[in-house]
N, C-alpha and C positions, 0 to 999 in steps of 0.2 A: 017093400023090400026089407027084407033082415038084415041084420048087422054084419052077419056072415055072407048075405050077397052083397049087400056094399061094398066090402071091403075084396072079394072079389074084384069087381065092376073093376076095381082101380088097379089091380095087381095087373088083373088080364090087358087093362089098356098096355100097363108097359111091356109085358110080354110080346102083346100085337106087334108094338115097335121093334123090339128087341128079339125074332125067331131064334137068334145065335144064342141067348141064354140055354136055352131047353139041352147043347151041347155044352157052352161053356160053365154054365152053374152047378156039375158036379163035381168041378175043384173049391169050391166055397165047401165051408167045413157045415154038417149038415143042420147042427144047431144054430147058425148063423143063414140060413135059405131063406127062412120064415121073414125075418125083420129084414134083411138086406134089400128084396124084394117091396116091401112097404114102405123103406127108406126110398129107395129108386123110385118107387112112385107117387113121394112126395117130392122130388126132386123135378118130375117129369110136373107137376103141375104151376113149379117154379119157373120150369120153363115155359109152359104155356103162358104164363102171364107176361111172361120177358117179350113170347111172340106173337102175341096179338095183332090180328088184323082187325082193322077198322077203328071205331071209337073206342078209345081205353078206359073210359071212366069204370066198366064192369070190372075191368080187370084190376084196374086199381083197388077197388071196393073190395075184390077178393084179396088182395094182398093185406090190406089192411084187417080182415077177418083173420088171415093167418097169423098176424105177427100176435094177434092176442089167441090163438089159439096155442102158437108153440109156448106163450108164458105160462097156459095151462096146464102144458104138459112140464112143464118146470114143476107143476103143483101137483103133478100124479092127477090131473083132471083133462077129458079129452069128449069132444065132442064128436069129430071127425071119425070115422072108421076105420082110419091108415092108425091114430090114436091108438086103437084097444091095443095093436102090437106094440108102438112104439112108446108111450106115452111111461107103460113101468121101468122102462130102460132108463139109467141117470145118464145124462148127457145137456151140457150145455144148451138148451134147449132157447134160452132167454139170449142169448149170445145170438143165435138163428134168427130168434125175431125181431131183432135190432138192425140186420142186414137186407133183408126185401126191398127195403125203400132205394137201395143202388140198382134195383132191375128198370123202372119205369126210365130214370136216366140212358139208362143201357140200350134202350131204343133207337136212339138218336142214331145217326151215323156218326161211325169215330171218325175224325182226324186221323188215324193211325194204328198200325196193330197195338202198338205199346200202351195208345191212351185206351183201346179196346181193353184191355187185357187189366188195366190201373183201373179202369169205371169197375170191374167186377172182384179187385184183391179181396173187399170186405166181404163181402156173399160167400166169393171161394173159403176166402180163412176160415170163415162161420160154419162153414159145412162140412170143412177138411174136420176142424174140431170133432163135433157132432159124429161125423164117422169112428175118429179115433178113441172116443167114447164109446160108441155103439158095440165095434168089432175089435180094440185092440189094436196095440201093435203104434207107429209113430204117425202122426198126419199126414196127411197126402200133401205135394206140394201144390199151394194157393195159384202157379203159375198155369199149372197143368191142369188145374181143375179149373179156371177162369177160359182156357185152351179150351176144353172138351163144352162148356156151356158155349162159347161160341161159334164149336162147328156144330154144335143143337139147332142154333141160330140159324147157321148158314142153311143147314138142312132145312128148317122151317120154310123160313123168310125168303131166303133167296137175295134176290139184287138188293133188296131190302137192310142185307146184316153188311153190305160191304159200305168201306170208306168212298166216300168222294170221290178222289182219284180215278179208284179201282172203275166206280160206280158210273162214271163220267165217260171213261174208256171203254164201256162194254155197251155204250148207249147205243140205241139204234137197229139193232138186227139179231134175232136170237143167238147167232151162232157169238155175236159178240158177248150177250150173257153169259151162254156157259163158259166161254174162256176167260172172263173177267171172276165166274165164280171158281173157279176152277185155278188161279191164280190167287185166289184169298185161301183157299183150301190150301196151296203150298205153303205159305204163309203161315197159317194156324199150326201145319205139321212140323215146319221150322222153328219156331217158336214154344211149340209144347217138348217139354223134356221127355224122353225116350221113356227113362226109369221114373216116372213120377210119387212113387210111393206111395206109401198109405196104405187100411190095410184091406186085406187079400180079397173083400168083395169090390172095393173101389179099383183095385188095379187091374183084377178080371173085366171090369167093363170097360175099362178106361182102355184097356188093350183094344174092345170088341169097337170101341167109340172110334179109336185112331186108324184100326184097319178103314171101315168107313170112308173117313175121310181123307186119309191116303186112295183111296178108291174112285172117291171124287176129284182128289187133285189129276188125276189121272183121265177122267171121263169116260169113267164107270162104276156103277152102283150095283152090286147083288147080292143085299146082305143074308148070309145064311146058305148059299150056295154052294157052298167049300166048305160042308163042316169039319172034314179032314185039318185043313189049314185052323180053321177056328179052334179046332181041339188042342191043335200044336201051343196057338199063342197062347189059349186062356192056361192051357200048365202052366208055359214060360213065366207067363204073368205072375201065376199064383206060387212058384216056385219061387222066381228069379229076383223080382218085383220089378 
């Protein structure tokens, strides 16, 4: 595989995920598509490791690759393919790879939305950073971006990302699931700030993120179904912040 299907391979997964981009991503300003994209899809494998099913020991190994990989790109040196775009951008890159180590924690069940939300500030702040180097403009808030990794989570994981409590209460019978997830969902939407800032390619998805899971607190899921509605928010987003 070439360098140029690699790096592919990776964009595409996050589009897979994300069909509302292909509407919302023509308010990202056009010189910023290319990296925001490769940014997201280093993000999306941040996530993956946060949500691993089964033995974590792989995942952990990968986490530890990255965090000497983003030191690399501190040195304008990149092994990774997501790399060739991002790696000549300055951006607090070494601040990034200091933060990974609070995902494997992140695992666990919280106690709590609050201690949810504390287990992931330094990851969030690291990567609020990083963007606001990337694209410009002020960091996103560490609250709202700690918010959006969690309903990643919830999406993944499932009964898996919720609290004890929550998790305790939904035991038993599917339908007790989804309302047990579907009640962490209101949670997360409560909790995440409306206007979370940052700049214009974080609040465009972070908008497409919170539809989502406003969607889920609700019980229902069809992302990219309404791209009318999608197109409304990702302007709002990228207008309004």
């Amino acid at each position: 595989m070439s360098g140029s299907e690699a790096l592919d391979s990776f964009v595409d997964k996050w589009r897979a995920r994300w069909p509302e981009w292909q509407v919302a991503g023509v308010f990202v300003a056009e010189e910023q598509r290319r990296p925001a994209l490769a940014w997201f899809a280093v993000l999306q494998e941040f996530d993956a490791i946060l949500n691993i099913d089964g033995d974590p020991l792989p995942a952990d190994a990968k986490l530890g690759w990255w965090a000497t990989e983003l030191r690399d790109w501190a040195r304008h040196r990149s092994r990774h393919p997501l790399g060739r775009v991002l790696e000549p951008l300055d951006a607090p890159w070494e601040r990034l790879a200091d933060a990974p180590p609070d995902l494997p924690a992140a695992r666990a069940r919280p106690h709590s939305l609050e201690t949810a939300l504390a287990g992931l500030a330094g990851y969030a702040r690291a990567a609020a950073e990083v963007e606001a180097a990337l694209f410009g403009g002020p960091a996103a808030s560490e609250r709202a971006l700690a918010a959006q990794v969690l309903a990643a989570r919830l999406a993944e994981a499932g009964m898996a990302a919720l609290p004890e409590t929550l998790a305790s209460a939904g035991a038993g019978t599917a339908a007790g699931h989804e309302q047990a997830q579907r009640d962490w969902a209101r949670q997360l939407l409560e909790a995440w700030p409306r206007r979370g800032g940052g700049p214009v390619p974080r609040r465009v998805w972070a908008a497409l993120a919170r539809e989502r899971l406003r969607q889920q607190a609700v019980g229902r899921l069809a992302p990219g179904r309404t791209p009318w509605r999608t197109l409304w928010q990702a302007w709002r987003a990228a207008a309004l912040g």
